[in-house]
N, C-alpha and C positions, 0 to 999 in steps of 0.2 A: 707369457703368451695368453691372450683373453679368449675364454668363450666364445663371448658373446659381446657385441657392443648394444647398449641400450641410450636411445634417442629419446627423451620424455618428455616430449612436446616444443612448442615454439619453433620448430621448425624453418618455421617463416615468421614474415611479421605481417604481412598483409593476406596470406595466402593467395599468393598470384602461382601464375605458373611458371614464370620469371625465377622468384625465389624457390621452387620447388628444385628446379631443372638444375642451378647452383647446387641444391644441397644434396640431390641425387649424386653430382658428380664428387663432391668431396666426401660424402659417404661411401660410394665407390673405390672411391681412393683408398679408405681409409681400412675398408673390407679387404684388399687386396692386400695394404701394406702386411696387415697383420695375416694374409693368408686363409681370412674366414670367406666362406660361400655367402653370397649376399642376404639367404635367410637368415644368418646369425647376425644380423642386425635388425634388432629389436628396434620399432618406432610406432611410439603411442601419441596421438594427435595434441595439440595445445590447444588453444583458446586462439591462438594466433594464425592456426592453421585451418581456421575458416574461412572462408570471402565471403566477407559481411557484404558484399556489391552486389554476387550472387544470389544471399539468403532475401536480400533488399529486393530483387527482382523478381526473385519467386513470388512474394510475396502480395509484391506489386501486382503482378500477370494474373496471381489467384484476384485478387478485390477486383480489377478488370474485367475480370471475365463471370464476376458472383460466384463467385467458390469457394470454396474453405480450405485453407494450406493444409496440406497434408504429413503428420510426423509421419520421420523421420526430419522433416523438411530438408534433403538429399540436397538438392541445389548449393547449399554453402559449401557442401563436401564435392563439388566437383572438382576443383585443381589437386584434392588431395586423394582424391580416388584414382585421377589420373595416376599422378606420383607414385603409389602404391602400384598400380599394376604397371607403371614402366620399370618402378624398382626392383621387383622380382619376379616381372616376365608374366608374361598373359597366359592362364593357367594356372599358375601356380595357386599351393591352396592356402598360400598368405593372400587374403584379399580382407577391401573393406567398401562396401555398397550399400545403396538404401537397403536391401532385405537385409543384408547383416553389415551395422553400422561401428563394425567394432573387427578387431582382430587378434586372434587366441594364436601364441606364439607358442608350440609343442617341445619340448625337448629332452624326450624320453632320457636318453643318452647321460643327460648332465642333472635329471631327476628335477629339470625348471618345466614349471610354463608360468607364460606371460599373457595377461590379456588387458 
């Protein structure tokens, strides 16, 4: 029986939301099968779970408008922020956002964290 399931990227391949919405539900799944709460599923972003469409746009809209993109540059993380907070519920203190572009997985219990 596992602690924990860990997801380490690639997620997706395009980072749409299409692909997110799939892999919430077979994570889902797969949380249940084994009887874990959905925070024991560890997911740390890939390289694939950007929408380079979105980071393109930001991008664009800043030189549009004479402005200077701004790091984090958020915008590529939007399908995967969504993702995250449909994954384990709005509030909760698994999140991942422009101020904090990362997420520290706690678990006293089992003497892990994950970030």
């Amino acid at each position: 029986q596992p602690d924990l399931i860990v997801v380490s990227g690639d997620i997706a391949e395009w980072g749409l939301a299409k692909e997110f919405a799939q892999a919430a539900e077979a994570l889902a799944w797969l949380a249940d099968h084994y009887g874990l709460a959905r925070r024991r599923v560890v997911m740390v972003p890939g390289n694939h779970d950007v929408n380079r469409k979105h980071c393109q746009s930001y991008f664009l809209d800043c030189e549009g408008n004479g402005e200077t993109p701004e790091e984090p540059y958020a915008a590529k993380w939007k399908n995967w922020m969504a993702f995250i907070e449909d994954f384990y519920g709005e509030g909760s203190d698994l999140r991942f956002d422009a101020v904090q572009p990362w997420t520290r997985f706690d678990y006293p219990e089992l003497g892990v964290t994950v970030a």
